[in-house]
C-alpha positions in Angstrom: -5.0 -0.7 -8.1 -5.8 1.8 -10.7 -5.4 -0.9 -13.6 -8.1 -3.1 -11.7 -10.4 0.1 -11.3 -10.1 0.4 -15.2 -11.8 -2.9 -15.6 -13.8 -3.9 -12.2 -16.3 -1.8 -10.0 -14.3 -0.2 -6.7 -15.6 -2.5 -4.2 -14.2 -5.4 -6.9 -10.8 -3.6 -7.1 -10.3 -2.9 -3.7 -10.9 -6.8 -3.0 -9.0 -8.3 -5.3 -6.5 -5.8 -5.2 -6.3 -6.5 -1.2 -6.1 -10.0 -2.1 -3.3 -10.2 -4.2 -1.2 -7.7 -1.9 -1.5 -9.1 1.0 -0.2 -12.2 -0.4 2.3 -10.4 -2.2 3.8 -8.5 0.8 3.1 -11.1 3.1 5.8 -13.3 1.0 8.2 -10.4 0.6 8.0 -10.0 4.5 8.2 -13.7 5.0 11.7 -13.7 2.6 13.0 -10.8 4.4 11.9 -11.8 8.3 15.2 -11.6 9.8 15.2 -7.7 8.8 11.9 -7.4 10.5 11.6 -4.7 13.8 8.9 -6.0 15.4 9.1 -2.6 17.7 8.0 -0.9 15.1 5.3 -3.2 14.1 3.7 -3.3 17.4 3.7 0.9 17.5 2.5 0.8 13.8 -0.7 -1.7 14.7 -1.7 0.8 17.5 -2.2 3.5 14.7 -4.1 0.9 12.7 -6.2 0.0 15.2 -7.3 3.7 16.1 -8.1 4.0 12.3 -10.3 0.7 12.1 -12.0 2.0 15.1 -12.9 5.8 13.3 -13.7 3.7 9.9 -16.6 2.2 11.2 -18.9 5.4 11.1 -17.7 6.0 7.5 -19.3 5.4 4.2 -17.7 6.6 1.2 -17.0 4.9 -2.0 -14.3 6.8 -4.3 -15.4 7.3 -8.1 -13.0 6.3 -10.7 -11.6 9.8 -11.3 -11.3 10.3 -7.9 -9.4 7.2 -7.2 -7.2 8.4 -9.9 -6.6 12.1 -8.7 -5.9 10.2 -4.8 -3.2 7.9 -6.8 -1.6 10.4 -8.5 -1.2 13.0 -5.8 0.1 10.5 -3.2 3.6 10.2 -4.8 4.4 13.4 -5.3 4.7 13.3 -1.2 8.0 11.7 -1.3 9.2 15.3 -2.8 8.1 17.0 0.2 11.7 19.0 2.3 13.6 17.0 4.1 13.7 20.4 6.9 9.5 20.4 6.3 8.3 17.0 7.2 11.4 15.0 8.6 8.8 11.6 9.3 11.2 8.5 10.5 9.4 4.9 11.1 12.0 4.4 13.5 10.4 6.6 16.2 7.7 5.4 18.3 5.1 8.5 17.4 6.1 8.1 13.9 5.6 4.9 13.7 1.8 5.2 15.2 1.3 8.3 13.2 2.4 6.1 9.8 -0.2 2.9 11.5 -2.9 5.7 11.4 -2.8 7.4 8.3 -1.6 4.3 6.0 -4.2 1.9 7.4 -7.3 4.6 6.9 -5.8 6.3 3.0 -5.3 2.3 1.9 -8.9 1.1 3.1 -10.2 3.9 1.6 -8.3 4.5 -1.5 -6.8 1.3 -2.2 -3.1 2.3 -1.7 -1.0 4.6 0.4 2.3 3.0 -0.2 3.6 6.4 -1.1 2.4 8.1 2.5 4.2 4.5 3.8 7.6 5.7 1.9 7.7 9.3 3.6 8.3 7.4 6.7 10.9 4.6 5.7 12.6 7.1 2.8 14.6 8.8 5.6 14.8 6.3 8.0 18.7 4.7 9.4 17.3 1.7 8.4 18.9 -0.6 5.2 17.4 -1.2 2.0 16.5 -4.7 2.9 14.9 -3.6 6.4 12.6 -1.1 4.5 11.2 -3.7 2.0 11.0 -6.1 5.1 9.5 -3.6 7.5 7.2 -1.8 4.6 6.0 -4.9 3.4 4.8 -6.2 6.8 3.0 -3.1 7.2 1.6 -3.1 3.9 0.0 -7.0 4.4 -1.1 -5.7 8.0 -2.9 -2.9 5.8 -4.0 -5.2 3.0 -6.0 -8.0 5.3 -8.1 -4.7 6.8 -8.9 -3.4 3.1 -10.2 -6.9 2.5 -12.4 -6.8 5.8 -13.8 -3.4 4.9 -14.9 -3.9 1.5 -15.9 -7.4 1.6 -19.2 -7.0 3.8 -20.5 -4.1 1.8 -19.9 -5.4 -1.6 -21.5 -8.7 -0.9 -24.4 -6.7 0.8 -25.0 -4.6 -2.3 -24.5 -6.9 -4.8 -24.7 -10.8 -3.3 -22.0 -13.0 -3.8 -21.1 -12.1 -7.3 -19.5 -9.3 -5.7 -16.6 -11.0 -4.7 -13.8 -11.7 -7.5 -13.7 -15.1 -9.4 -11.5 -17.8 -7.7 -10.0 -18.5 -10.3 -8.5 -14.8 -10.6 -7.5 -15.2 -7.7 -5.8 -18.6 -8.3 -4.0 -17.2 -11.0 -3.3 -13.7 -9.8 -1.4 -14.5 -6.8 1.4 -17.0 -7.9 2.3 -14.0 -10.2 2.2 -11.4 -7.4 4.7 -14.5 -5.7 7.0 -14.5 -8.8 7.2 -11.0 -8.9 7.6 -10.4 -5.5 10.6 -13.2 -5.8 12.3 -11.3 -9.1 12.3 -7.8 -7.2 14.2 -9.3 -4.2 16.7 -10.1 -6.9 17.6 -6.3 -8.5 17.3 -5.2 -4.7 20.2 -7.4 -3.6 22.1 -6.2 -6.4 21.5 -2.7 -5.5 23.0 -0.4 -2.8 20.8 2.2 -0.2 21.9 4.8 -2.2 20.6 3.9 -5.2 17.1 2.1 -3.9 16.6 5.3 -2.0 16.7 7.6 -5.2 14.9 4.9 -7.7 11.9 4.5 -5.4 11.5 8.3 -5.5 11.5 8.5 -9.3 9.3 5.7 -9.9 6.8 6.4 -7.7 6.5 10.1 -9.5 6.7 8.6 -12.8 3.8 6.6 -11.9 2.0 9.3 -10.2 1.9 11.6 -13.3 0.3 8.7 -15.3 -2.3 8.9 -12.8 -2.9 12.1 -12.6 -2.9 12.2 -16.2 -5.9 10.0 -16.3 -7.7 11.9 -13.7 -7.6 14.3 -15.8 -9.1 12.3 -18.8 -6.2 12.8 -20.8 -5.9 8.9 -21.1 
């Protein structure tokens, strides 16, 4: 998201960005299916839905440095104690709290995958049930960015708005590959180690971000 904002207006970003991740995370949900609690789907679409519903009187559009600040700060939530915020995706409130506030930060800021991980981070569940379970969630959250953004961009700016097909095209059998290659390290990995490398890249990608928010690169 923040590499497309460097190069596209935010309407443009958040489109193609939806696009591609919806696809991505779609796959990844469709390879990992059988790890898949639709429980906690179901609880996490009735916190989606109340955030659709409250989007509809908003208009805002994030500037670039803001977007930056947003994607820098949201990682460094994963650091928050354990005895502070103890969120678990396995719990039905949870679960509708995690529908709400994902669903409303990624239409509005493009990603909240890091808000997402404060939920599944200290969860019972195993490593392939939190990519399976995330990634369903994240597609879910994807397809509404793409609703939200798409009206207003092509009412602003007309068709031209919308992203070239043939990005597209090309973008999204990468996203697949990708997607495919990851699934590979994470079966070679255990819950102890996923757990611990998601925190750490997640911050080291956080600090970049704040870093340009700060104009520093």
């Amino acid at each position: 998201m923040g590499m497309l904002a460097a190069v596209v207006s935010i309407p443009q970003a958040m489109i193609i960005h939806g696009a591609i991740q919806f696809v991505a995370n779609g796959w990844r949900a469709f390879l990992l299916r059988r790890h898949i609690n639709w429980t906690l789907i179901r609880h996490y679409i009735v916190g989606a839905l109340i955030a659709i519903a409250l989007l509809c009187f908003v208009n805002w559009v994030p500037d670039k440095p803001t977007l930056y600040l947003i994607l820098g700060l949201l990682p460094l939530l994963i650091w928050l104690p354990k005895n502070l915020f103890h969120a678990d995706i396995l719990r039905k409130t949870d679960s509708i709290i995690a529908g709400f506030l994902v669903s409303g930060l990624n239409t509005l800021a493009g990603v909240a995958g890091p808000m997402l991980d404060i939920f599944f981070v200290r969860s019972d569940l195993t490593r392939q049930g939190i990519v399976a379970n995330k990634s369903t969630t994240q597609a879910l959250a994807h397809l509404i960015k793409i609703g939200f953004w798409t009206g207003p961009a092509i009412q602003a700016a007309g068709m031209s708005a919308l992203p070239p097909l043939w990005f597209l095209i090309a973008a999204i059998p990468i996203s697949m590959t990708g997607t495919w290659l990851g699934g590979l390290v994470l079966h070679r990995m255990n819950d102890v180690n996923f757990k611990s490398w998601m925190k750490w890249l997640v911050t080291a990608i956080g600090v970049v971000f704040l870093l340009r928010a700060a104009g520093i690169f």
